[in-house]
N, CA, C and O atoms as CSV, one atom per row, in Angstrom:
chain,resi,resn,atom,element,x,y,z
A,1,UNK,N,N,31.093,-14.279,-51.693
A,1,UNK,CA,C,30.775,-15.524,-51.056
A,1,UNK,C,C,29.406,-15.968,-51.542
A,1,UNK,O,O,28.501,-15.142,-51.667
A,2,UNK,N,N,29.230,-17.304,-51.830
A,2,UNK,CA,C,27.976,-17.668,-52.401
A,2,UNK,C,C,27.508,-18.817,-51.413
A,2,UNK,O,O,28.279,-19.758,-51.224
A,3,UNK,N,N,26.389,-18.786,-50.834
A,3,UNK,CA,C,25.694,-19.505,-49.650
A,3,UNK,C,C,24.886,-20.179,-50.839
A,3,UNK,O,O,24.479,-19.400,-51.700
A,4,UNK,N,N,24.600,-21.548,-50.997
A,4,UNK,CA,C,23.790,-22.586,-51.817
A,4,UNK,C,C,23.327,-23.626,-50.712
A,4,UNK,O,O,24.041,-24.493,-50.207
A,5,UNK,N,N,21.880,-23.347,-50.412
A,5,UNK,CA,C,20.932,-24.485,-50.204
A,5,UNK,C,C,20.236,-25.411,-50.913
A,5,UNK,O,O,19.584,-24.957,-51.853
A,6,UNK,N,N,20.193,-26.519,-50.737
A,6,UNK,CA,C,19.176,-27.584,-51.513
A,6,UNK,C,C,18.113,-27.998,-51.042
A,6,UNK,O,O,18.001,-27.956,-49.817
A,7,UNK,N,N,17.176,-28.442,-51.723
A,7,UNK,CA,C,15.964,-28.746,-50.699
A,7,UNK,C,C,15.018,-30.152,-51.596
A,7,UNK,O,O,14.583,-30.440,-52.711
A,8,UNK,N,N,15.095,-30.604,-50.416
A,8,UNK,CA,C,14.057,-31.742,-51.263
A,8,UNK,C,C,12.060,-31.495,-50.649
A,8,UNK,O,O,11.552,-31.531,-49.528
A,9,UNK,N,N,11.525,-31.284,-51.914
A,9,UNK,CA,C,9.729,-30.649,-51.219
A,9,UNK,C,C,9.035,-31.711,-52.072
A,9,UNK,O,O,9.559,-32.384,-52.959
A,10,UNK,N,N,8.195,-31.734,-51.795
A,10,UNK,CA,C,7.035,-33.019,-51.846
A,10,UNK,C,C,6.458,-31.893,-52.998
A,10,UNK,O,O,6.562,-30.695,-52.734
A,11,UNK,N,N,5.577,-32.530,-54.855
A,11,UNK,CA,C,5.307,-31.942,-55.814
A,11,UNK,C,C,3.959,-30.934,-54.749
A,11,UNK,O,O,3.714,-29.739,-54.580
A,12,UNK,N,N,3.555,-31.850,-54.400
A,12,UNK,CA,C,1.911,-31.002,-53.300
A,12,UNK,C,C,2.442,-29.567,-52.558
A,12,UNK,O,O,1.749,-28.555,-52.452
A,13,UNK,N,N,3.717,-29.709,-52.113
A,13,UNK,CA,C,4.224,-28.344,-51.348
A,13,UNK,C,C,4.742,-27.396,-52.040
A,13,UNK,O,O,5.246,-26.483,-51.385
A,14,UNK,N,N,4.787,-27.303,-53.495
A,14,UNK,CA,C,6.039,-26.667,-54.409
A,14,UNK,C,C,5.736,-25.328,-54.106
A,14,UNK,O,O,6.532,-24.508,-53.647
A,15,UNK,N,N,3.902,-25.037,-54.531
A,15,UNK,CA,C,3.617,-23.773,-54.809
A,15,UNK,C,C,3.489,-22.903,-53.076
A,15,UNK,O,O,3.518,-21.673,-53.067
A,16,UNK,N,N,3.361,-23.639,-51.803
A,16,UNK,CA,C,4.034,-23.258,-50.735
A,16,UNK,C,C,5.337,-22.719,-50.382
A,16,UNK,O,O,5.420,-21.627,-49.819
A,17,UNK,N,N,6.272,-23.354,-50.649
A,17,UNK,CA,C,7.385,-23.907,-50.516
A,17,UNK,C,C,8.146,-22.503,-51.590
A,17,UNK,O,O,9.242,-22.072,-51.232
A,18,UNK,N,N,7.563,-21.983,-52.679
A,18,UNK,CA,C,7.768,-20.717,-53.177
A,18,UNK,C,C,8.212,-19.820,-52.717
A,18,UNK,O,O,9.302,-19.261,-52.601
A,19,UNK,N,N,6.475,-19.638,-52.240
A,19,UNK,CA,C,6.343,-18.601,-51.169
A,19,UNK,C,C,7.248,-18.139,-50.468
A,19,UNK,O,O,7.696,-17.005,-50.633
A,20,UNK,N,N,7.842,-19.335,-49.159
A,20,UNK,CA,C,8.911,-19.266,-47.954
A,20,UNK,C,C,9.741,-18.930,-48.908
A,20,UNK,O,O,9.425,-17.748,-49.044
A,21,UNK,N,N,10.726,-19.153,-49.802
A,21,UNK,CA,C,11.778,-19.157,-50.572
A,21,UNK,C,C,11.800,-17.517,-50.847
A,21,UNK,O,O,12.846,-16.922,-50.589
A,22,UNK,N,N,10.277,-16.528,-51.544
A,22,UNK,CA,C,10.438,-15.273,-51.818
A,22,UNK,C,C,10.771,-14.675,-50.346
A,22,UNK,O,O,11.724,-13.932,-50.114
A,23,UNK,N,N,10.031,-15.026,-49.600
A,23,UNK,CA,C,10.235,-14.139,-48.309
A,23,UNK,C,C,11.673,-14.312,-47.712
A,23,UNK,O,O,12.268,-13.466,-47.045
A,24,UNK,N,N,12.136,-15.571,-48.071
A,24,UNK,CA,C,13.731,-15.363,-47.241
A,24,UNK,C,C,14.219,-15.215,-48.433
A,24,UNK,O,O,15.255,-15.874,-48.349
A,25,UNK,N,N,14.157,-14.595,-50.000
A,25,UNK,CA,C,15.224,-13.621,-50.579
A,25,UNK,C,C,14.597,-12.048,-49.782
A,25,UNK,O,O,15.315,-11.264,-49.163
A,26,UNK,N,N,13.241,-11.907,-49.989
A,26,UNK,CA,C,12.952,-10.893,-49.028
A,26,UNK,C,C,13.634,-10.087,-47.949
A,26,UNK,O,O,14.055,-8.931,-47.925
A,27,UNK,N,N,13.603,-11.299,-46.855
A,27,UNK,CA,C,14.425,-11.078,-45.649
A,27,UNK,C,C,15.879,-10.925,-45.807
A,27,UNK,O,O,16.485,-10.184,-45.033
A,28,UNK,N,N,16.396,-11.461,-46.594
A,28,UNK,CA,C,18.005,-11.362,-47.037
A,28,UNK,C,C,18.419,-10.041,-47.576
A,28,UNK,O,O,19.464,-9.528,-47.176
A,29,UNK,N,N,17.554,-9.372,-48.591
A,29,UNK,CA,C,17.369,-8.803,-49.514
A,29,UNK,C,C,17.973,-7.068,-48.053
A,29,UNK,O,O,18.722,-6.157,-48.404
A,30,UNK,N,N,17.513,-7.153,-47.009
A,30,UNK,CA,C,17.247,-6.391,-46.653
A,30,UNK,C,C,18.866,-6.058,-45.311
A,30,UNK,O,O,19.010,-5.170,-44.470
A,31,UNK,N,N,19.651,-7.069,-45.648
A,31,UNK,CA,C,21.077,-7.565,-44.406
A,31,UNK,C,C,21.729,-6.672,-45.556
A,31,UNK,O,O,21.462,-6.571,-46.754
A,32,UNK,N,N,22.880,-5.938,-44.579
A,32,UNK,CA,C,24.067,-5.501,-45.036
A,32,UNK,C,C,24.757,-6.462,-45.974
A,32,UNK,O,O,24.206,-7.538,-46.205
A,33,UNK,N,N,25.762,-6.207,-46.459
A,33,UNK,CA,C,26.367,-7.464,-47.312
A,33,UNK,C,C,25.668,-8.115,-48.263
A,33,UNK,O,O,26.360,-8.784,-49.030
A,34,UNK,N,N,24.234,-8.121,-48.483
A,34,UNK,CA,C,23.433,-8.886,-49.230
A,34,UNK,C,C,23.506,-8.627,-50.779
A,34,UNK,O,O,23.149,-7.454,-50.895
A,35,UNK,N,N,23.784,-9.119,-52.012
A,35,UNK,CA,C,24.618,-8.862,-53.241
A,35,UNK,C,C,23.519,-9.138,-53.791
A,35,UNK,O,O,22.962,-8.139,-54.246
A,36,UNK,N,N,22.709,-10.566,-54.008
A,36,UNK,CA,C,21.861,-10.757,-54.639
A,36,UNK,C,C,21.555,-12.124,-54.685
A,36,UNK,O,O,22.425,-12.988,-54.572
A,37,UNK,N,N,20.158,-12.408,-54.873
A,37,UNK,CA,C,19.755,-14.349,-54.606
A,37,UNK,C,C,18.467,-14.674,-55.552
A,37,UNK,O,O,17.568,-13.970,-56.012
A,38,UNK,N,N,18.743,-15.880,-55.622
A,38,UNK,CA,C,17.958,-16.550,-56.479
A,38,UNK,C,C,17.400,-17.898,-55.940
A,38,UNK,O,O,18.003,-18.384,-54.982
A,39,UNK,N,N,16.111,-18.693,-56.536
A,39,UNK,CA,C,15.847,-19.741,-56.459
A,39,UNK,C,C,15.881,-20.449,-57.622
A,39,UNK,O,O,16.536,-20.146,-58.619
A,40,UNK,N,N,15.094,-21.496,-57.473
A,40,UNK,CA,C,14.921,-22.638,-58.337
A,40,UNK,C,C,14.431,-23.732,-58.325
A,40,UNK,O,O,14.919,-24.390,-57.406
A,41,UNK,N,N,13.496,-24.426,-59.045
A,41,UNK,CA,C,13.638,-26.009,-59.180
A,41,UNK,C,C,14.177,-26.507,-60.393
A,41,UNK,O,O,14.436,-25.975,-61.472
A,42,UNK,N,N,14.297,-27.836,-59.882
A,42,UNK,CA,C,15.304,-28.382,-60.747
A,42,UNK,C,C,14.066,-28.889,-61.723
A,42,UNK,O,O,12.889,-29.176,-61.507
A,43,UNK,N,N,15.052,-28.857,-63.107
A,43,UNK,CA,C,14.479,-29.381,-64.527
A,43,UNK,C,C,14.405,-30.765,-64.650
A,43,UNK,O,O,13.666,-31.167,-65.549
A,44,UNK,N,N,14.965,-31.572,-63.996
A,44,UNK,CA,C,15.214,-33.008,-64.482
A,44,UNK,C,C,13.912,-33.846,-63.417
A,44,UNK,O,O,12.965,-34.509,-63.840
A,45,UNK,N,N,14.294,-33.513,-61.792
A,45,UNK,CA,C,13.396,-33.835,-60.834
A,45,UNK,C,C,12.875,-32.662,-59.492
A,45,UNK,O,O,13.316,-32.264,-58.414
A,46,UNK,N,N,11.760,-32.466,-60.303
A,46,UNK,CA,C,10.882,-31.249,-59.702
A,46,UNK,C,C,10.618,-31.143,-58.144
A,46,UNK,O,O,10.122,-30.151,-57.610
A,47,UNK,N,N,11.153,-32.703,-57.250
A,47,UNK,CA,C,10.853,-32.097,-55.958
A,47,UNK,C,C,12.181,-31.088,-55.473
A,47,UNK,O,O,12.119,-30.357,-54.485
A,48,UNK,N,N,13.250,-31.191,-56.270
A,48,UNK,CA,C,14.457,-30.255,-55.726
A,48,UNK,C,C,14.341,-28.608,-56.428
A,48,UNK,O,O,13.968,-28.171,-57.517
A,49,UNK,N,N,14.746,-28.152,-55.473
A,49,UNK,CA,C,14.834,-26.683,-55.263
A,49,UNK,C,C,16.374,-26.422,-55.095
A,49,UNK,O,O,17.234,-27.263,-54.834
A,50,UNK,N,N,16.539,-25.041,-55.305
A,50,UNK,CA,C,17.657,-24.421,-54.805
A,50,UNK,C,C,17.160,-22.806,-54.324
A,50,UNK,O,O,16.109,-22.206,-54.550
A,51,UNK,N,N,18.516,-22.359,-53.495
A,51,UNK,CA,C,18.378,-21.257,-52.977
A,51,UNK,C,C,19.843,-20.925,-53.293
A,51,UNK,O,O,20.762,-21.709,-53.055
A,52,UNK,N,N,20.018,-19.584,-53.902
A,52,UNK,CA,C,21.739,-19.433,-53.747
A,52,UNK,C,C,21.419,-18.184,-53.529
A,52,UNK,O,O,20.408,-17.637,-53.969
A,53,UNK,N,N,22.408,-17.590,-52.723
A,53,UNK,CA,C,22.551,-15.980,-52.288
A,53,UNK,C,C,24.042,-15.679,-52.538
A,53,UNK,O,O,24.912,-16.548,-52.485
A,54,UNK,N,N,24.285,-14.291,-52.833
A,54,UNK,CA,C,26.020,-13.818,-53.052
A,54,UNK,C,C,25.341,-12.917,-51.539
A,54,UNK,O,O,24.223,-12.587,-51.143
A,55,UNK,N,N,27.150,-12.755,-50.918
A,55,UNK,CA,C,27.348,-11.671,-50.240
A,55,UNK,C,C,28.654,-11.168,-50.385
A,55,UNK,O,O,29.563,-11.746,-50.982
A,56,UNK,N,N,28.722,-10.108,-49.838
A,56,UNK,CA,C,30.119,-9.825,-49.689
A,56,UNK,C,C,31.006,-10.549,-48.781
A,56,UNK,O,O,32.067,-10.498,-49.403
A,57,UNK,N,N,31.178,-11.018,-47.995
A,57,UNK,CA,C,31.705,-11.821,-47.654
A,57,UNK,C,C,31.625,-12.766,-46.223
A,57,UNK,O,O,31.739,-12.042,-45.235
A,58,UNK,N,N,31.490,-13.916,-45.956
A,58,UNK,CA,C,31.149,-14.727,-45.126
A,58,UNK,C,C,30.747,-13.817,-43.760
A,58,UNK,O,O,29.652,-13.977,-43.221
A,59,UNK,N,N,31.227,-13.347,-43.514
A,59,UNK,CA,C,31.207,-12.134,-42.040
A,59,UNK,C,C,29.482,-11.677,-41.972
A,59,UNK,O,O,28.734,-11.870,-41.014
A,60,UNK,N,N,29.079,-10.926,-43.486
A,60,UNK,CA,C,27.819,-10.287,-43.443
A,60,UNK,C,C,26.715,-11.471,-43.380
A,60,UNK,O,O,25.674,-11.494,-42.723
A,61,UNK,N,N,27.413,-12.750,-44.526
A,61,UNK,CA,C,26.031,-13.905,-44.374
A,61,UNK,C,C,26.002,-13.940,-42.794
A,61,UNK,O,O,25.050,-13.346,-42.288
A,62,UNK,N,N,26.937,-14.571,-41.902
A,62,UNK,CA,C,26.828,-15.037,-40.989
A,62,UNK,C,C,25.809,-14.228,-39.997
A,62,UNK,O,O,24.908,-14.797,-39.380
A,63,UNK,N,N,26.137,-12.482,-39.909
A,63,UNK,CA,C,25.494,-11.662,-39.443
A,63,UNK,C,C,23.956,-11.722,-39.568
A,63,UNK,O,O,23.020,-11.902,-38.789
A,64,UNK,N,N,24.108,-11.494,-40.883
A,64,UNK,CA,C,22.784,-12.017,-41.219
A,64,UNK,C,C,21.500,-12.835,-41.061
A,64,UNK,O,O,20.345,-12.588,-41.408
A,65,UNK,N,N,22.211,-14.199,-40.244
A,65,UNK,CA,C,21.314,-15.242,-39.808
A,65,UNK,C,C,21.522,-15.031,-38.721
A,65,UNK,O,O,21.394,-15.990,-37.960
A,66,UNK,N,N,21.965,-13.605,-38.097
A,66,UNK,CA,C,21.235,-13.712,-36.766
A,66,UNK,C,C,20.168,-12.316,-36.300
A,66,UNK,O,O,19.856,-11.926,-35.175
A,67,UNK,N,N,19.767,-11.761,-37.734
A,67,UNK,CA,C,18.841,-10.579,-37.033
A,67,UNK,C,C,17.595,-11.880,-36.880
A,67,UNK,O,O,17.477,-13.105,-36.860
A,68,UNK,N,N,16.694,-10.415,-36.780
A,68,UNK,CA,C,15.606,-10.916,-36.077
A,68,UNK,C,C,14.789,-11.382,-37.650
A,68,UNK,O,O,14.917,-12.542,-38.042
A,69,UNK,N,N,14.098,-10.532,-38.337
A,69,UNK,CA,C,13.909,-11.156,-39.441
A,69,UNK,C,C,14.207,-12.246,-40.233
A,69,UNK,O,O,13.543,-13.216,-40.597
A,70,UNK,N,N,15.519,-11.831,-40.455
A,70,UNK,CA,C,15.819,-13.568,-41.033
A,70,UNK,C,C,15.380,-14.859,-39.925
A,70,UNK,O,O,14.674,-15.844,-40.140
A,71,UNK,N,N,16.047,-14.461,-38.754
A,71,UNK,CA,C,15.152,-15.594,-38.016
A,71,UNK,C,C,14.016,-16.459,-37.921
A,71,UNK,O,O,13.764,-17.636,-37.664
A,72,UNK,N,N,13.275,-15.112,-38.316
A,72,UNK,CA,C,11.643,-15.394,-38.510
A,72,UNK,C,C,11.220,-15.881,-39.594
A,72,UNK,O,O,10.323,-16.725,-39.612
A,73,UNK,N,N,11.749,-15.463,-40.570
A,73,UNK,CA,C,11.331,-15.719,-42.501
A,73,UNK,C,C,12.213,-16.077,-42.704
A,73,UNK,O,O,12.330,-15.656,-43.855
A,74,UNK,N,N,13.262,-16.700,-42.468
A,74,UNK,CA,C,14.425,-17.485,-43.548
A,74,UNK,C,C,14.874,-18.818,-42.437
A,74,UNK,O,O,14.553,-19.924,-42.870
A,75,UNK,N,N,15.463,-18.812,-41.288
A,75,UNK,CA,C,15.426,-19.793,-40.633
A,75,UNK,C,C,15.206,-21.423,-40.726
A,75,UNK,O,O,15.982,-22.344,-40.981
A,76,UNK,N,N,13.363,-21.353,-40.304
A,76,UNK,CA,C,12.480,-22.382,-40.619
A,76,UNK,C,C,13.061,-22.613,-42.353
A,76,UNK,O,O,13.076,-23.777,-42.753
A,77,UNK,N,N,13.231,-22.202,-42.711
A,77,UNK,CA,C,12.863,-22.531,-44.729
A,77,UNK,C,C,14.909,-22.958,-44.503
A,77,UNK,O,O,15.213,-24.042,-45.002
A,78,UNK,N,N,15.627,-22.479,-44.097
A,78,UNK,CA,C,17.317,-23.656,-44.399
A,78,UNK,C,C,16.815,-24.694,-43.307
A,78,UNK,O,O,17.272,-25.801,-43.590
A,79,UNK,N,N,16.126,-24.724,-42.290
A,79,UNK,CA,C,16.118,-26.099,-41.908
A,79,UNK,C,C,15.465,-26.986,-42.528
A,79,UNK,O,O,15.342,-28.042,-41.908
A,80,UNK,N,N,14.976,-26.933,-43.587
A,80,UNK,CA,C,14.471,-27.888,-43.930
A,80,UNK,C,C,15.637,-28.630,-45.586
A,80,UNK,O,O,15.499,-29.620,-46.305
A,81,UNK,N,N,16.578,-27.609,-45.544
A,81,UNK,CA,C,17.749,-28.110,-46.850
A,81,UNK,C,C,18.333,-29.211,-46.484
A,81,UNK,O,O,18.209,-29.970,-45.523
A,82,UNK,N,N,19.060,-29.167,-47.507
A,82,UNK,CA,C,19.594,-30.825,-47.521
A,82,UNK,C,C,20.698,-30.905,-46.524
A,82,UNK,O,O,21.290,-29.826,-46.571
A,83,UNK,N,N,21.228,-31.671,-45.669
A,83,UNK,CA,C,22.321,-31.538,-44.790
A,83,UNK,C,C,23.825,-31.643,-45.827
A,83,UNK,O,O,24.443,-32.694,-45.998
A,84,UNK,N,N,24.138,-30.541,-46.328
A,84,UNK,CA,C,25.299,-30.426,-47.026
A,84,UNK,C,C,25.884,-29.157,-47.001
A,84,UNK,O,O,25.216,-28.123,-47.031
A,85,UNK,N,N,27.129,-29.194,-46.945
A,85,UNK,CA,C,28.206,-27.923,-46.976
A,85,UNK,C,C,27.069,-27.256,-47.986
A,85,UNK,O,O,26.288,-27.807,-48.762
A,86,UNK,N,N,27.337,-25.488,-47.590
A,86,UNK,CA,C,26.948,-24.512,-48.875
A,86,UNK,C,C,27.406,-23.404,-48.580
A,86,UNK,O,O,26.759,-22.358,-48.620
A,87,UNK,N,N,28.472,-23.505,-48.282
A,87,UNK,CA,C,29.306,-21.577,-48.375
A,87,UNK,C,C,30.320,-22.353,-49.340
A,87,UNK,O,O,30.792,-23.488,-49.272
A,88,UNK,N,N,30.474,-21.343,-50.238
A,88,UNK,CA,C,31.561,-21.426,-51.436
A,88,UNK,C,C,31.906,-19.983,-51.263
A,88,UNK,O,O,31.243,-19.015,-50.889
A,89,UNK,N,N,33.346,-20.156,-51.712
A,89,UNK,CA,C,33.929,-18.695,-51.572
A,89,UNK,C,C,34.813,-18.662,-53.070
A,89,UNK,O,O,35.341,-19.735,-53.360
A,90,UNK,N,N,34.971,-17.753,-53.837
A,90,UNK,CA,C,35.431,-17.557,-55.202
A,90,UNK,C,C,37.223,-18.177,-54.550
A,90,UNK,O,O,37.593,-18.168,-53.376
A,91,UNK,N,N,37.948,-18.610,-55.656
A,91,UNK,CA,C,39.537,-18.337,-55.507
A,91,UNK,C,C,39.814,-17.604,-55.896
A,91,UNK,O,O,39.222,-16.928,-56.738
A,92,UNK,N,N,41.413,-17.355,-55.168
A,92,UNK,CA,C,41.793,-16.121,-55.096
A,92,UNK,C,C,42.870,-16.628,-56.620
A,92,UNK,O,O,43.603,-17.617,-56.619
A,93,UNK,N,N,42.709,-15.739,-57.705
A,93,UNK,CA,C,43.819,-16.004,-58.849
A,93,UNK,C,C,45.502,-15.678,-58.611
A,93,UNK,O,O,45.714,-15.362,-57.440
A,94,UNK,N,N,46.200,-15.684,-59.097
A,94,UNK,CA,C,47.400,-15.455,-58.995
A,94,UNK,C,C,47.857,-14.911,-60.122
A,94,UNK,O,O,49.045,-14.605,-60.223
């Protein structure tokens, strides 16, 4: 399962705005289920960011956003993403 946030940050907040981003792969880094995550800004227009995380599967993300840590260090930093769907789940082949 791949959880993708977007974020729109003002150029003045980027090197802030980092920061929060390491600490909630940090905080993630540390949930059952947690596979592996990344950030980003975008190449074309630098106030967008991304956040994508793999897990094993929707059950552990969900778990996940409710310890206490993530609460604290990851929380605040998806409320501020873009209001758009971001759980993607692979298809299943045949």
């Amino acid at each position: 399962m791949l959880a993708i946030a977007r974020f729109e940050v003002p150029l003045g907040n980027a090197a802030h705005f980092q920061t929060q981003l390491s600490a909630a792969l940090e905080s993630f880094s540390k949930c059952a289920g947690f596979i592996d995550g990344e950030y980003g800004q975008n190449l074309d227009d630098q106030k967008l960011w991304s956040l994508m995380t793999r897990w094993e599967n929707v059950g552990s993300y969900r778990r996940a956003l409710s310890t206490n840590d993530v609460k604290m260090n990851v929380i605040p930093t998806l409320a501020q993403a873009i209001d758009e769907p971001g759980a993607y789940e692979k298809p299943y082949s045949e």
